[in-house]
C-alpha positions as CSV (number, residue, x, y, z in Angstrom):
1,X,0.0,0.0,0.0
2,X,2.8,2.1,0.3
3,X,5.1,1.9,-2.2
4,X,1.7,2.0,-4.6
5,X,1.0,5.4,-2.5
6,X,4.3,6.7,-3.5
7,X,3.9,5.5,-6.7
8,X,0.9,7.6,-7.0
9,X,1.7,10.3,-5.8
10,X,5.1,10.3,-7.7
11,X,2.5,10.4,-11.1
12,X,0.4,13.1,-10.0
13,X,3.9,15.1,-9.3
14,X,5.0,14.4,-13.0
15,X,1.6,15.4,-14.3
16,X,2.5,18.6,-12.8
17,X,5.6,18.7,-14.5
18,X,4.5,18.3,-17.5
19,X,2.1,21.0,-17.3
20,X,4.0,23.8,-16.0
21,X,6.9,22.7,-18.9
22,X,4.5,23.7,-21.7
23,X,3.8,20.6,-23.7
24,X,0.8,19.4,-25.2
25,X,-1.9,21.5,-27.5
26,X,-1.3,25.3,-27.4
27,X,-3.8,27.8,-27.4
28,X,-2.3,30.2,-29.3
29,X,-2.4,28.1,-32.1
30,X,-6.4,27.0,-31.7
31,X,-6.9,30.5,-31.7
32,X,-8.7,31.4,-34.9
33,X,-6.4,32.9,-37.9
34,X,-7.8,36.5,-38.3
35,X,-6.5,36.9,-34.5
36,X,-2.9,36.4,-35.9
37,X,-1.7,34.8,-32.3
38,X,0.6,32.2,-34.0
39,X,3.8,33.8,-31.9
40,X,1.9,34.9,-29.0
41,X,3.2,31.7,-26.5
42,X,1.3,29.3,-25.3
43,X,-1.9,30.6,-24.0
44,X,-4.3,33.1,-25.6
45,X,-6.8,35.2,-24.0
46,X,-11.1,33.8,-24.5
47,X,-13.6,36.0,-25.8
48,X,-16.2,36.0,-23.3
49,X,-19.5,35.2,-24.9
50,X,-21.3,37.7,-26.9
51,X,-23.8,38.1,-30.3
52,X,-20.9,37.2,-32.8
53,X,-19.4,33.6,-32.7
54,X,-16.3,33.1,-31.0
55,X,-14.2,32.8,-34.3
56,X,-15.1,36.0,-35.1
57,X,-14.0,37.7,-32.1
58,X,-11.1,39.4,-30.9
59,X,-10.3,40.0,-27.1
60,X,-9.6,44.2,-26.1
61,X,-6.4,42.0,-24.7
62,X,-6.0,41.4,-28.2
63,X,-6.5,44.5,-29.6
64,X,-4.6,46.8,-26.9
65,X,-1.5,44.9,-26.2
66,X,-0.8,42.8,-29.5
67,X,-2.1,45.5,-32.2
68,X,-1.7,49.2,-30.7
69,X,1.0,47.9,-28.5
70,X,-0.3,50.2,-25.5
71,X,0.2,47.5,-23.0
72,X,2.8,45.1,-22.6
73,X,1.2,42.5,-20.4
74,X,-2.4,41.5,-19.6
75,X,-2.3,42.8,-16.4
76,X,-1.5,46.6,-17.9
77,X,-4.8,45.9,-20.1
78,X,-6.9,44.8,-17.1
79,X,-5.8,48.6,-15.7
80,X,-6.2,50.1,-18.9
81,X,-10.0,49.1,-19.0
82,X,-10.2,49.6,-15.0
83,X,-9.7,53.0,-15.9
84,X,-12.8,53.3,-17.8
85,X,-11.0,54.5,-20.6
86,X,-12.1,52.5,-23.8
87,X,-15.7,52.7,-25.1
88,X,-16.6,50.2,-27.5
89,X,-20.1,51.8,-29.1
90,X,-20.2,54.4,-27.4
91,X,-20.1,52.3,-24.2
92,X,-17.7,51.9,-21.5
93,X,-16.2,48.5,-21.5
94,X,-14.3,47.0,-18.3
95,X,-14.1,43.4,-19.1
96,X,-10.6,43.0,-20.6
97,X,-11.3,39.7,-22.4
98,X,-14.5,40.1,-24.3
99,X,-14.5,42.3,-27.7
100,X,-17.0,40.5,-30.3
101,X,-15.5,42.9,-32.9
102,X,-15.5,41.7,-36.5
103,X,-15.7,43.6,-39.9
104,X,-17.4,47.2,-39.6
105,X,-19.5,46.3,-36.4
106,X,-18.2,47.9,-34.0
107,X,-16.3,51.3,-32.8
108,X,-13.8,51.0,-30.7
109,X,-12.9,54.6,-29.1
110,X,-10.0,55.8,-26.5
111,X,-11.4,59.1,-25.2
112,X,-7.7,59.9,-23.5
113,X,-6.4,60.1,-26.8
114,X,-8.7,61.1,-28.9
115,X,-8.5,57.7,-31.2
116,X,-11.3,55.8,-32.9
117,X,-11.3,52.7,-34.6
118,X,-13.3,50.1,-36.6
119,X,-11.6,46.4,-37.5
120,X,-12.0,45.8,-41.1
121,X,-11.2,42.2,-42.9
122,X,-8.5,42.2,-45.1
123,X,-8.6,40.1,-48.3
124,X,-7.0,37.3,-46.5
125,X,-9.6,37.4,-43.9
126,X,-7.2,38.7,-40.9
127,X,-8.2,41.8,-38.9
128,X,-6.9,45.3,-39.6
129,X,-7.3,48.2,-37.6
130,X,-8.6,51.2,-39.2
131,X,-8.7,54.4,-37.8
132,X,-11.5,56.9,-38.2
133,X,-12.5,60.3,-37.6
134,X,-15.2,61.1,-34.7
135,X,-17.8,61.9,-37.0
136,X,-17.7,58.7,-38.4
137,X,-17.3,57.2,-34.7
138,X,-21.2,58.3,-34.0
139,X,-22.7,55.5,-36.6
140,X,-22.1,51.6,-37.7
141,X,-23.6,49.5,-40.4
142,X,-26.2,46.8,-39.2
143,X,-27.2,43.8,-41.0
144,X,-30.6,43.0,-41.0
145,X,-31.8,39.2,-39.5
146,X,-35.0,39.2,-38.8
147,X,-38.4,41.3,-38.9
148,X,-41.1,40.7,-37.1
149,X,-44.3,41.9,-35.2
150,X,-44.0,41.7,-31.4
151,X,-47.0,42.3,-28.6
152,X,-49.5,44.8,-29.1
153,X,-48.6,44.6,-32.7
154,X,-45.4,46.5,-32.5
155,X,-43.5,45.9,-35.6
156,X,-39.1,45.3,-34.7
157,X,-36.4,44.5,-36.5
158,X,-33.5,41.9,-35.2
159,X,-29.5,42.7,-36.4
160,X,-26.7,40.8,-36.6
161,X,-25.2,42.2,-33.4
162,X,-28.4,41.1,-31.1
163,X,-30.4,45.0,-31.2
164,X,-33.9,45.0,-31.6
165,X,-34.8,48.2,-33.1
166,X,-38.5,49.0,-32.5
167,X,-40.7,50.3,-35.4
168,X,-38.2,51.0,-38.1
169,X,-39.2,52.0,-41.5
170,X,-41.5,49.4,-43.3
171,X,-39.5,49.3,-46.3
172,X,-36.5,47.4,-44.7
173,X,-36.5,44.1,-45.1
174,X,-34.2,41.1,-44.4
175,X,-30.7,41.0,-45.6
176,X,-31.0,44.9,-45.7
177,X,-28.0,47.3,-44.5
178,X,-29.5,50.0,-42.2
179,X,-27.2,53.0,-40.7
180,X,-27.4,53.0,-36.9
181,X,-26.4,56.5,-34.8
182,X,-24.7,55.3,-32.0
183,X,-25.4,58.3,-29.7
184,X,-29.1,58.4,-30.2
185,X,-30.1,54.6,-31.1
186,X,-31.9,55.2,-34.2
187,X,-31.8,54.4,-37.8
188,X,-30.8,57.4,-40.3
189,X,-30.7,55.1,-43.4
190,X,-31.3,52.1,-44.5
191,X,-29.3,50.1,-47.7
192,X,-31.4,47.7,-50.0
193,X,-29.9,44.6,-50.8
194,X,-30.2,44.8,-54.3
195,X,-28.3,44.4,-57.5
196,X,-25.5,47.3,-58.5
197,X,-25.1,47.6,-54.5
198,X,-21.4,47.7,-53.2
199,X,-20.5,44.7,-50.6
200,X,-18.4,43.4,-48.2
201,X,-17.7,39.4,-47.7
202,X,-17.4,38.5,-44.3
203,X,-17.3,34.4,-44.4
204,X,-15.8,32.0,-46.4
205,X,-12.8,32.0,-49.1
206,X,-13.6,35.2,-50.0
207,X,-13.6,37.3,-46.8
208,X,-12.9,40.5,-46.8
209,X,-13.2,40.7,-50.4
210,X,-15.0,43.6,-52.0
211,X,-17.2,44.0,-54.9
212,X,-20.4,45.0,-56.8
213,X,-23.5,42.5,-57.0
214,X,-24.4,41.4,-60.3
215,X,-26.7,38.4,-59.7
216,X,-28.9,37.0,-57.5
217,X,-29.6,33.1,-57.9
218,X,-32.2,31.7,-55.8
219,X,-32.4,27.9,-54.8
220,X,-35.6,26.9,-52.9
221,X,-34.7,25.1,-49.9
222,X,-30.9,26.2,-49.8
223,X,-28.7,29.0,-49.9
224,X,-29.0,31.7,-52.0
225,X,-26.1,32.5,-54.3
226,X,-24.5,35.7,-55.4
227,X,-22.4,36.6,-58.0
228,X,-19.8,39.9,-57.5
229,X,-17.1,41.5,-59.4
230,X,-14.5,43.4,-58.2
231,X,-12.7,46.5,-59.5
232,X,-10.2,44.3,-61.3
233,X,-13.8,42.8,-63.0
234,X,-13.3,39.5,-61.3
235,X,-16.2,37.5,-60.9
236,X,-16.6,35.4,-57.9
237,X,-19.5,33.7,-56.7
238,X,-20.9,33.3,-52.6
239,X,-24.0,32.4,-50.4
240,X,-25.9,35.0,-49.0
241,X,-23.9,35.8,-46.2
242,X,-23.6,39.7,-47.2
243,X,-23.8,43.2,-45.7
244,X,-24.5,45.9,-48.7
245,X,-22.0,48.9,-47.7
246,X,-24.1,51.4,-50.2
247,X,-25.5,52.2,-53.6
248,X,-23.8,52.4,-57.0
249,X,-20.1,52.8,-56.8
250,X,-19.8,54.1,-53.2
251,X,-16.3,53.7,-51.8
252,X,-15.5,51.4,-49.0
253,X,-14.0,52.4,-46.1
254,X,-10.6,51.2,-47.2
255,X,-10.3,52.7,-50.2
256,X,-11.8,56.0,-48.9
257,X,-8.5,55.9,-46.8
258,X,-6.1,54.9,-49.9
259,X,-8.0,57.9,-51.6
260,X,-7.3,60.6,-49.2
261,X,-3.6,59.4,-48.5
262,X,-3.0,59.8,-52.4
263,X,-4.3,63.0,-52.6
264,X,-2.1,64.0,-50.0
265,X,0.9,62.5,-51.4
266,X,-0.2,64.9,-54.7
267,X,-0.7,68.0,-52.4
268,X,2.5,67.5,-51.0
């Protein structure tokens, strides 16, 4: 009984051991791809749960220490948002580890310096931080999930991000883009999703990928298909998994950027 005691407890002590030496599955490297956490060591801060899946999520952790590099540790982050210092749509968020922010859906804002950002998709389906000015920190483009009519015949809408927006305009239907304020929680426009309109891909092959839609085909009892071309007039084909950014040949977000940098660049 003894020496099968000490054998026991002799296991237990190498289990130990081999967890505090770092073998076996790391997290950094279940952590999904657009997170980019591939040299980050062994462990990898968890989104906490939220509207968006947690593949398409990216911890403030993430976003403070690893992107903007204003923190070096975890523990500087955790002060950082102690502080009450970064708002995520328009709101003050504390909770270090949860940041369901994927392409366009949310604003992330540090009031102490006067930043604001939204995290795009880039044609490789990583994150990239995007800067923007405050006037384009007050709104955020919603995709539409469901419509409905609730109790007492109050007609609501139901968006990607989990809102329900009560009584919205009648003419906005699913799979519609609609243009939320921030600061005073109502709709100011509203995108069709219709043919000509300018999209963004956010699943798939072809996230991140921008182009124009040219054709709708519809297959009872299964996805939807579209077909888009870029600005290179490459055709590529998707399901409907789409967020019309705006009408005709509006700019993105992106290029609006690349724009005003070469116009600089020709000022200068």
């Amino acid at each position: 009984m003894r020496l099968g005691s000490m054998d026991s407890k002799k296991k237990k002590w190498q289990r130990k051991l081999t967890m505090y030496a770092g073998t076996g599955t790391q997290k950094a490297l279940e952590a999904p791809c657009c997170a980019q956490l591939v040299d980050a060591g062994q462990t990898a801060p968890r989104p906490s749960p939220g509207p968006h899946k947690l593949r398409e999520s990216l911890p403030l952790t993430i976003f403070l220490r690893n992107r903007l590099k204003y923190a070096l540790t975890g523990r500087e982050v955790t002060t950082i948002v102690a502080q009450r210092l970064i708002k995520v749509d328009g709101k003050v968020r504390t909770d270090n580890t949860t940041l369901p922010a994927t392409w366009v859906r949310y604003v992330i804002s540090i009031e102490k310096s006067g930043e604001h950002f939204r995290l795009l998709y880039d044609v490789k389906g990583r994150f990239v931080i995007h800067r923007i000015t405050p006037e384009e920190a007050t709104y955020k483009l919603l995709k539409v999930r469901k419509t409905a009519v609730g109790a007492r015949g109050v007609p609501y809408i139901v968006t990607h991000d989990g809102r329900t927006i009560r009584y919205p305009d009648p003419q906005i239907k699913v799979n519609d883009t609609v243009k939320f304020d921030i600061t005073t929680g109502k709709i100011t426009e509203f995108v069709k999703f219709d043919t000509g309109n300018l999209v963004m891909i956010t699943g798939g092959r072809n996230m991140g990928r921008v182009g124009t839609i040219t054709h709708r085909e519809r297959h009872v009892g299964g996805f939807d298909i579209v077909h888009v071309k870029d600005v290179l007039d490459r055709t590529f084909a998707t399901r409907l998994d789409l967020a019309p950014k705006g009408k005709g040949t509006k700019l993105t977000i992106a290029e609006e950027r690349d724009q005003r940098r070469r116009q600089r660049a020709a000022e200068a």
